[in-house]
C-alpha positions in Angstrom: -29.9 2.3 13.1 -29.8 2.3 17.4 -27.2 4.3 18.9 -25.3 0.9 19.7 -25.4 -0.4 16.0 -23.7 3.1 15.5 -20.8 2.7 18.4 -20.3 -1.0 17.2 -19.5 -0.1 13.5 -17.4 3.3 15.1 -15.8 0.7 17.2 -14.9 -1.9 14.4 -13.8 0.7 11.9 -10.9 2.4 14.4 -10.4 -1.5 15.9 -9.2 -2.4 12.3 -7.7 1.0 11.6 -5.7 0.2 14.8 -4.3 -3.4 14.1 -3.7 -2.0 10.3 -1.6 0.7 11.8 0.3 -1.2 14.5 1.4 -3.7 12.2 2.6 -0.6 10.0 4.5 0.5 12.8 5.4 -2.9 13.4 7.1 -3.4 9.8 8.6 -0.3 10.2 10.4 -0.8 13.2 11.7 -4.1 12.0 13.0 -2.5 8.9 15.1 0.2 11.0 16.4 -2.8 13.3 17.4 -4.8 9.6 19.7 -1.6 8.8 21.8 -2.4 11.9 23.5 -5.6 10.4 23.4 -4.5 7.3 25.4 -1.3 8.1 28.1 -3.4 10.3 28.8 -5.8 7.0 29.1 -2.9 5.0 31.3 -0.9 7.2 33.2 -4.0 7.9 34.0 -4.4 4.2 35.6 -0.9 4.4 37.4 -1.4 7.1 35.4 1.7 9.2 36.3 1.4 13.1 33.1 1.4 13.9 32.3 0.9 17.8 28.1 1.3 17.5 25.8 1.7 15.6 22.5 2.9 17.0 18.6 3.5 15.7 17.4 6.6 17.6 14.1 6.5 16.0 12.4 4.7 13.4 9.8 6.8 12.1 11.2 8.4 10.2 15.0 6.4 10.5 17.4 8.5 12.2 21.2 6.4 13.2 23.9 7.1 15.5 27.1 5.8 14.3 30.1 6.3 16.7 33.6 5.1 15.5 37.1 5.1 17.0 39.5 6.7 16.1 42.4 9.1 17.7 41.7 12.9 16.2 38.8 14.8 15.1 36.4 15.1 12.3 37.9 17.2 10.5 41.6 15.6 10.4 42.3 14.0 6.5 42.2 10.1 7.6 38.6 10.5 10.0 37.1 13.0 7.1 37.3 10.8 4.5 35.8 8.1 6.8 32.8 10.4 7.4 32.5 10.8 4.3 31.9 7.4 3.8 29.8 6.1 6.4 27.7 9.3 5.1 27.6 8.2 1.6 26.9 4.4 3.0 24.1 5.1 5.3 21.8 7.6 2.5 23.1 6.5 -0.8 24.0 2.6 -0.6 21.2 2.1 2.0 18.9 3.2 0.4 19.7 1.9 -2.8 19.0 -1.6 -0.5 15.8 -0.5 0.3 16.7 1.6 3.7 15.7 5.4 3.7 17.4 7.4 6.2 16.2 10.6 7.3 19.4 11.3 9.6 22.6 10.7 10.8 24.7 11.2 14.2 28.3 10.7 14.3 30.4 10.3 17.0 34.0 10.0 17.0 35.5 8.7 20.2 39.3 8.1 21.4 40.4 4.1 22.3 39.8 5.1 25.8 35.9 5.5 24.5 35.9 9.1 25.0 34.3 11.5 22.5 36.3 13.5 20.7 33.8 14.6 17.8 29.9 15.2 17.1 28.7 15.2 13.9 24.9 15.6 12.7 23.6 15.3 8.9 20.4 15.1 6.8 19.6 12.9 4.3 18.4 15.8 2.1 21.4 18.1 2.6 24.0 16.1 2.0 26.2 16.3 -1.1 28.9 14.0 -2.7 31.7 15.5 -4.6 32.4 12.1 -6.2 30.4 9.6 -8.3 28.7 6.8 -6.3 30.5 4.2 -5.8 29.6 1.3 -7.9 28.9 -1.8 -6.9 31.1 -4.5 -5.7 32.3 -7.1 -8.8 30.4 -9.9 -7.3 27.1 -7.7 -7.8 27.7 -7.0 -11.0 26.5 -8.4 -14.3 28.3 -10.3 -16.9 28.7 -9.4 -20.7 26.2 -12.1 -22.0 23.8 -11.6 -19.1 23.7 -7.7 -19.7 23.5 -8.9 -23.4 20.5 -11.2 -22.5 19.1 -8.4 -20.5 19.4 -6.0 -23.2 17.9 -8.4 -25.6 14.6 -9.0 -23.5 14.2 -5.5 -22.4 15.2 -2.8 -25.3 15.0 -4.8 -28.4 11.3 -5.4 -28.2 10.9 -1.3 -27.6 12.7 -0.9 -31.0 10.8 -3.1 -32.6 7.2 -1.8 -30.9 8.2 2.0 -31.5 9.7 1.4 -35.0 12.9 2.1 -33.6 15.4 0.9 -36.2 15.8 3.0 -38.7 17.6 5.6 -35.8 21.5 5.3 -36.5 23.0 4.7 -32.8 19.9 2.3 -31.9 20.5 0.4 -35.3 23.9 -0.1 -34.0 23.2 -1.4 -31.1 20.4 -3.7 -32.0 22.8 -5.0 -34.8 25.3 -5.1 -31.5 23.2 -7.4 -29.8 22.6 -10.0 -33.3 19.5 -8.8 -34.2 19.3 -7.7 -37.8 17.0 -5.3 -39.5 
């Protein structure tokens, strides 16, 4: 091969490395701008004051949330909210899909001044309670957990010889099927 065959096929391989990687980027950046609505439904279903909510960067996703409120972090009412727009953005996020890396929070006053910074990472935070579970309207019913079970975890009991075990034998004779 010439020296140009060469610089065409060195051309063509970055070129398409290129357009693979912008529309990467691309997809990326979409999915940090997607978080934004997302977050201001959810914070709107718990009645959180917030004022903004920002991406700073998208690769990896790190938000700015700034909220109103009248006192600092550390007063009772604004901790507990902190707590909560911490637990929405890494657990309930991501849950949906959204992986945060960090979070910024500002607390401001009503005249827009702020009163409170606030900076965490997705990997050191810690909850002291459970998750929160999901709202009713996400959750299954009895027969369609039934039906779920029924598709999913009998045909392992009956594939693995699973029956004879005394709690499994009582659920599979839970769920109609008899052994």
């Amino acid at each position: 091969m010439n020296k140009k065959t060469i610089y065409s096929v060195v051309l063509l391989t970055l070129g398409t490395i290129g357009i693979f990687f912008l529309f990467f980027i691309q997809a990326y950046a979409q999915k940090g701008e997607d978080i934004v609505p997302y977050l201001e439904e959810r914070f709107k279903q718990d009645n959180i004051p917030v004022v903004e909510i920002a991406v700073i960067r998208h690769f990896p996703l790190h938000l700015r949330v700034t909220v109103q409120s009248t006192d600092n972090w550390r007063s009772t009412e604004n901790s507990a909210i902190w707590e909560s727009i911490q637990r929405t953005v890494f657990l309930d996020a991501h849950q949906d899909g959204y992986s945060v890396e960090s979070l910024i929070g500002i607390l401001q006053s009503d005249q827009g001044v702020q009163i409170d910074y606030a900076e965490q990472d997705a990997g050191q935070v810690q909850f002291d309670r459970p998750v929160t579970p999901r709202p009713p309207s996400e959750r299954l019913t009895d027969d369609e957990t039934k039906e779920l079970l029924i598709k999913e975890i009998v045909p392992l009991l009956d594939e693995y010889h699973l029956h004879g075990v005394p709690l499994l034998w009582m659920f599979s004779r839970m769920l109609g099927r008899k052994r």
